[in-house]
MDTraj code that builds the backbone (N, CA, C; nanometers):
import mdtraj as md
import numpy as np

residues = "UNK UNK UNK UNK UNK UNK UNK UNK UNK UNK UNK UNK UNK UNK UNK UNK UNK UNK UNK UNK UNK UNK UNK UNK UNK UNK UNK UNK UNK UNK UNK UNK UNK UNK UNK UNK UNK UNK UNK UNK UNK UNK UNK UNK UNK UNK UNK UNK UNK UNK UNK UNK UNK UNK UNK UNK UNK UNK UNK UNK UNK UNK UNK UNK UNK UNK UNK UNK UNK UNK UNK UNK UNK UNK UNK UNK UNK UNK UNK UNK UNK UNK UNK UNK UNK UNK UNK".split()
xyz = np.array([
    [-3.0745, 24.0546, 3.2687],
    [-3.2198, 24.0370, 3.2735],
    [-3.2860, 24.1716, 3.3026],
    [-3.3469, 24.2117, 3.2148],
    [-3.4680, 24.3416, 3.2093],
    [-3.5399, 24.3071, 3.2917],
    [-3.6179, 24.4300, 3.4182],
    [-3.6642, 24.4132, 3.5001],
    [-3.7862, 24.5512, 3.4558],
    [-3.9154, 24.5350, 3.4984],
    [-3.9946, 24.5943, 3.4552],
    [-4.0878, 24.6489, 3.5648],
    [-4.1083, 24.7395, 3.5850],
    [-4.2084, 24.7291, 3.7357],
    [-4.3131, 24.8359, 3.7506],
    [-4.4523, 24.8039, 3.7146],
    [-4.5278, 24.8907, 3.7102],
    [-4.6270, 24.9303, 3.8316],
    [-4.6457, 25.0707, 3.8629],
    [-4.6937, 25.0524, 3.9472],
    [-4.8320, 25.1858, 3.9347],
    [-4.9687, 25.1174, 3.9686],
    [-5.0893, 25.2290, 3.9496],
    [-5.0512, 25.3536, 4.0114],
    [-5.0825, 25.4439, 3.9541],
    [-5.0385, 25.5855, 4.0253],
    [-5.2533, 25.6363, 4.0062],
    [-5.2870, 25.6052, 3.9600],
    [-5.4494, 25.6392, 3.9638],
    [-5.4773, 25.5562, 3.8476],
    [-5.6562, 25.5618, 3.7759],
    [-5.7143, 25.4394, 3.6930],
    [-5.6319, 25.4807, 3.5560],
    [-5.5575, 25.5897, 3.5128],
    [-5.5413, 25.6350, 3.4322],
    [-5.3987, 25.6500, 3.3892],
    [-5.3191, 25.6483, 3.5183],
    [-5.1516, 25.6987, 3.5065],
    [-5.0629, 25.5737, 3.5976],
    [-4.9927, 25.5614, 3.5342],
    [-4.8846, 25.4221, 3.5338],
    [-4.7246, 25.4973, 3.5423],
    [-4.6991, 25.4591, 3.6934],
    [-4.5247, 25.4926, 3.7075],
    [-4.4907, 25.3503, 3.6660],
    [-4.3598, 25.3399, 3.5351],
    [-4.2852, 25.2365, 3.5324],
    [-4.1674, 25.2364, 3.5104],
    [-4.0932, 25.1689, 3.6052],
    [-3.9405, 25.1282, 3.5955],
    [-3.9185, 25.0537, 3.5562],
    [-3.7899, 25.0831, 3.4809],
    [-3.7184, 24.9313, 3.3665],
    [-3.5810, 24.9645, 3.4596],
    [-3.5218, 24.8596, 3.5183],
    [-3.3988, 24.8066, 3.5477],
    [-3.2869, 24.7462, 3.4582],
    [-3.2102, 24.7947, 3.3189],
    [-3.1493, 24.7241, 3.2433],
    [-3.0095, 24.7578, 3.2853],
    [-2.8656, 24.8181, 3.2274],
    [-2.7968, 24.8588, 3.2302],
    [-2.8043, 24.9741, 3.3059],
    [-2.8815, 25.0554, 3.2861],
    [-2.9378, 25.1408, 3.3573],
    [-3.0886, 25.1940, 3.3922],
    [-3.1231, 25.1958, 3.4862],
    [-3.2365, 25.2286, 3.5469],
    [-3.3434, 25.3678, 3.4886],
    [-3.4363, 25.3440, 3.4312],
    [-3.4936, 25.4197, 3.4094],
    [-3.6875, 25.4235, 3.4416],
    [-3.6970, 25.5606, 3.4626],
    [-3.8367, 25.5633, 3.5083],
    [-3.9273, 25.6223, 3.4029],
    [-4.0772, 25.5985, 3.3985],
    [-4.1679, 25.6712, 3.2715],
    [-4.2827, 25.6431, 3.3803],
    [-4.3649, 25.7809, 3.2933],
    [-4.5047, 25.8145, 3.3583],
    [-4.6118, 25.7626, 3.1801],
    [-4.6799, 25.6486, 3.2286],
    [-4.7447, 25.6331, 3.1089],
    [-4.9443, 25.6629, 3.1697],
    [-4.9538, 25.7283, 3.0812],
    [-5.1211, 25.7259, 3.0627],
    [-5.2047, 25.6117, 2.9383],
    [-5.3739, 25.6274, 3.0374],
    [-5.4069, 25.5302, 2.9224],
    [-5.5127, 25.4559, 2.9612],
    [-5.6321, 25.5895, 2.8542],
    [-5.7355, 25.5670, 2.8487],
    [-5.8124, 25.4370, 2.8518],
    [-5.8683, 25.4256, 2.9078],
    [-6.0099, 25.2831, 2.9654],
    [-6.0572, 25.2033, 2.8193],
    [-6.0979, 25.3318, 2.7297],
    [-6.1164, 25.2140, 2.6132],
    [-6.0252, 25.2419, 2.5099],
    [-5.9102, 25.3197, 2.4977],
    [-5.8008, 25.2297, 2.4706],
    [-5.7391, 25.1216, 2.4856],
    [-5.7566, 25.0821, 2.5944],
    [-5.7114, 24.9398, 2.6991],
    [-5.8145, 24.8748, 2.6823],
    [-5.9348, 24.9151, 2.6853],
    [-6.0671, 24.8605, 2.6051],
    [-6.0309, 24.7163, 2.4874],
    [-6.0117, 24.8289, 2.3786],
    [-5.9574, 24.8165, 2.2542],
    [-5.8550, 24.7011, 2.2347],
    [-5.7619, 24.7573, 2.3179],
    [-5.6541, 24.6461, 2.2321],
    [-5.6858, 24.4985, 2.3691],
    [-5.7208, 24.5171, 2.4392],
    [-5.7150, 24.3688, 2.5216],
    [-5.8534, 24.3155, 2.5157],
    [-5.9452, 24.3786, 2.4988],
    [-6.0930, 24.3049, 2.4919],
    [-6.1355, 24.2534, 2.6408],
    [-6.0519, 24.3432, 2.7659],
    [-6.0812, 24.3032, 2.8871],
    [-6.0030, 24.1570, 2.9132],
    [-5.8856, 24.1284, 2.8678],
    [-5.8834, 23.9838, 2.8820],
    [-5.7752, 23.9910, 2.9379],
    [-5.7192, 24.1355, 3.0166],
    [-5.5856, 24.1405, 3.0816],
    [-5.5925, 24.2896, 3.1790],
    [-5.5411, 24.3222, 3.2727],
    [-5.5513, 24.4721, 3.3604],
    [-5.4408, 24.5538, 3.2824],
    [-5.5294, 24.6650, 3.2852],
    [-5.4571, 24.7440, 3.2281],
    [-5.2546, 24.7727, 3.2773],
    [-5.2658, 24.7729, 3.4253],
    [-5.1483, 24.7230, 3.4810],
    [-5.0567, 24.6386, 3.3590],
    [-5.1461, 24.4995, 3.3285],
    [-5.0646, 24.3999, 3.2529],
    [-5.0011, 24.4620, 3.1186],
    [-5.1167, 24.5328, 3.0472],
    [-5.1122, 24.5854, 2.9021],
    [-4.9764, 24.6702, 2.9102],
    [-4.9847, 24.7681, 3.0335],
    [-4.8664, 24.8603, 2.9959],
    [-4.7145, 24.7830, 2.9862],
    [-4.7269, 24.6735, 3.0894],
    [-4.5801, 24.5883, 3.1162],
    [-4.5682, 24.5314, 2.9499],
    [-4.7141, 24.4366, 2.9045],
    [-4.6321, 24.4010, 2.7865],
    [-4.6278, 24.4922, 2.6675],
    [-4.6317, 24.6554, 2.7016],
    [-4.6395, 24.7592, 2.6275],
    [-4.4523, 24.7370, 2.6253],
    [-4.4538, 24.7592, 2.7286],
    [-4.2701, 24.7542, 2.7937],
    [-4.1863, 24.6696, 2.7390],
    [-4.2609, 24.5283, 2.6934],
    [-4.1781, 24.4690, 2.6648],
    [-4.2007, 24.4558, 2.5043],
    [-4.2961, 24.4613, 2.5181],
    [-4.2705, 24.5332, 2.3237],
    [-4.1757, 24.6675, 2.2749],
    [-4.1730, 24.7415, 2.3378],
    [-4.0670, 24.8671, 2.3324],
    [-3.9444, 24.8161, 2.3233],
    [-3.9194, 24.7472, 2.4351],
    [-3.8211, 24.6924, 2.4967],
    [-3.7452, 24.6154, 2.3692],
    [-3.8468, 24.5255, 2.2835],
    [-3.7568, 24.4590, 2.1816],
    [-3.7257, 24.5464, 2.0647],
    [-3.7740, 24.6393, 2.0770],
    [-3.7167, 24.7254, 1.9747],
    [-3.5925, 24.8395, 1.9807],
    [-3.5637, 24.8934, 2.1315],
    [-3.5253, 24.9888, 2.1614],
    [-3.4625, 24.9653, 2.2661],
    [-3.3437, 25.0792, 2.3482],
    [-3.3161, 25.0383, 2.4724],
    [-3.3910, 25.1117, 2.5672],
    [-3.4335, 25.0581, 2.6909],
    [-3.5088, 25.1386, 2.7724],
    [-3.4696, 25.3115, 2.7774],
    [-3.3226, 25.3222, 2.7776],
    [-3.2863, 25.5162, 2.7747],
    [-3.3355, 25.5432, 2.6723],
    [-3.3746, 25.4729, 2.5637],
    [-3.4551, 25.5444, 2.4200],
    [-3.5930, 25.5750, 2.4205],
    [-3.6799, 25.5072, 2.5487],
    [-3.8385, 25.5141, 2.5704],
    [-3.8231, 25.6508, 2.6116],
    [-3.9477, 25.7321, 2.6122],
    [-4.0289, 25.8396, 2.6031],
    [-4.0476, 25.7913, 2.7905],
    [-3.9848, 25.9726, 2.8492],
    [-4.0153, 25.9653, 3.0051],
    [-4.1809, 25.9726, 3.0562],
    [-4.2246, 26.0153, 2.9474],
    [-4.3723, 26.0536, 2.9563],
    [-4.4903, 26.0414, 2.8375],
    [-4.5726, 25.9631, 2.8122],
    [-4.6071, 25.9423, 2.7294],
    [-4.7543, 25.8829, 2.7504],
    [-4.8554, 25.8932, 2.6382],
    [-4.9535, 25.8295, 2.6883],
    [-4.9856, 25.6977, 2.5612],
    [-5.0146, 25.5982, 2.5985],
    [-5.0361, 25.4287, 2.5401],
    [-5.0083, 25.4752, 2.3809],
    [-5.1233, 25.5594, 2.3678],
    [-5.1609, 25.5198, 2.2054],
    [-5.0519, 25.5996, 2.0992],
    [-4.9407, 25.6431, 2.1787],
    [-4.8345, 25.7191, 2.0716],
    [-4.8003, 25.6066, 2.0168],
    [-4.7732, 25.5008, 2.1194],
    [-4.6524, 25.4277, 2.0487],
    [-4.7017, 25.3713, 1.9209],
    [-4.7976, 25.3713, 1.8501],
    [-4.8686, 25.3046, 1.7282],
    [-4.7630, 25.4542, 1.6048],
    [-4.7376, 25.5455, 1.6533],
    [-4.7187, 25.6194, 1.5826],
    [-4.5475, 25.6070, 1.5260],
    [-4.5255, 25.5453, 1.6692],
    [-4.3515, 25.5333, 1.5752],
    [-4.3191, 25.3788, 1.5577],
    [-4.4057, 25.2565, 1.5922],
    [-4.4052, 25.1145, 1.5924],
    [-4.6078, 25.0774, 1.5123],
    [-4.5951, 25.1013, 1.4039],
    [-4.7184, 25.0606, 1.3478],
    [-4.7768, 24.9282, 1.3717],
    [-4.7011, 24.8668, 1.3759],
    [-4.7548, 24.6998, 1.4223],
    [-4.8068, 24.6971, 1.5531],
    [-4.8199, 24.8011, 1.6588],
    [-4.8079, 24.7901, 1.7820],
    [-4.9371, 24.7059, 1.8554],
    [-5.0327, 24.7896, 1.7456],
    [-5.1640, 24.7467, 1.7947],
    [-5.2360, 24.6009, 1.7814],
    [-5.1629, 24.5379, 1.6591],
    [-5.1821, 24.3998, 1.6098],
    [-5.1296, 24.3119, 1.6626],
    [-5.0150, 24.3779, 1.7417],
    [-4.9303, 24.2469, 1.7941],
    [-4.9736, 24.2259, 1.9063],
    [-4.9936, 24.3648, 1.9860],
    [-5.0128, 24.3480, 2.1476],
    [-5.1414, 24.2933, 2.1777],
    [-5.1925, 24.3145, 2.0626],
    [-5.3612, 24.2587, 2.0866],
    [-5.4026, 24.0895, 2.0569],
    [-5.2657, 24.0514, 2.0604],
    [-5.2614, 23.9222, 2.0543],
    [-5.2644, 23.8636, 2.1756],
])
top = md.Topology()
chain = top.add_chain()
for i, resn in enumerate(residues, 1):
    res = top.add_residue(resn, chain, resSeq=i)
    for name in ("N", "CA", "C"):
        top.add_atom(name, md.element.get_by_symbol(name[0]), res)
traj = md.Trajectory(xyz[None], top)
């Protein structure tokens, strides 16, 4: 069981740990109306990044995520990113 754990580091920067096989940490950023954008306010940004995580997550293994990164890359190597999560 994947374990996910995000935690506010300021309104803007997100420390998160994934617990799988092995433990790994990422510093994610991520702009207000980016988070705007894809949730329509209908979730904390907190939430968005976890099910950012777990969208990654089904594609990749956590040692394959980016240690540092900010929200809106991932549209660049997962094109669907924005359609799905905004569900």
């Amino acid at each position: 069981m994947v374990e996910i754990k995000v935690t506010p580091r300021d309104d803007v920067t997100f420390q998160v740990t994934v617990t799988d096989k092995s433990t790994t940490m990422h510093e994610v950023k991520v702009q207000a109306a980016y988070a705007q954008k894809l949730t329509g306010g209908k979730i904390t940004t907190s939430q968005l990044v976890k099910k950012s995580f777990e969208f990654l997550l089904e594609r990749e293994p956590n040692t394959s995520i980016l240690r540092s990164f900010d929200l809106s890359v991932i549209t660049r190597y997962f094109p669907e990113y924005e359609r799905i999560i905004g569900k």
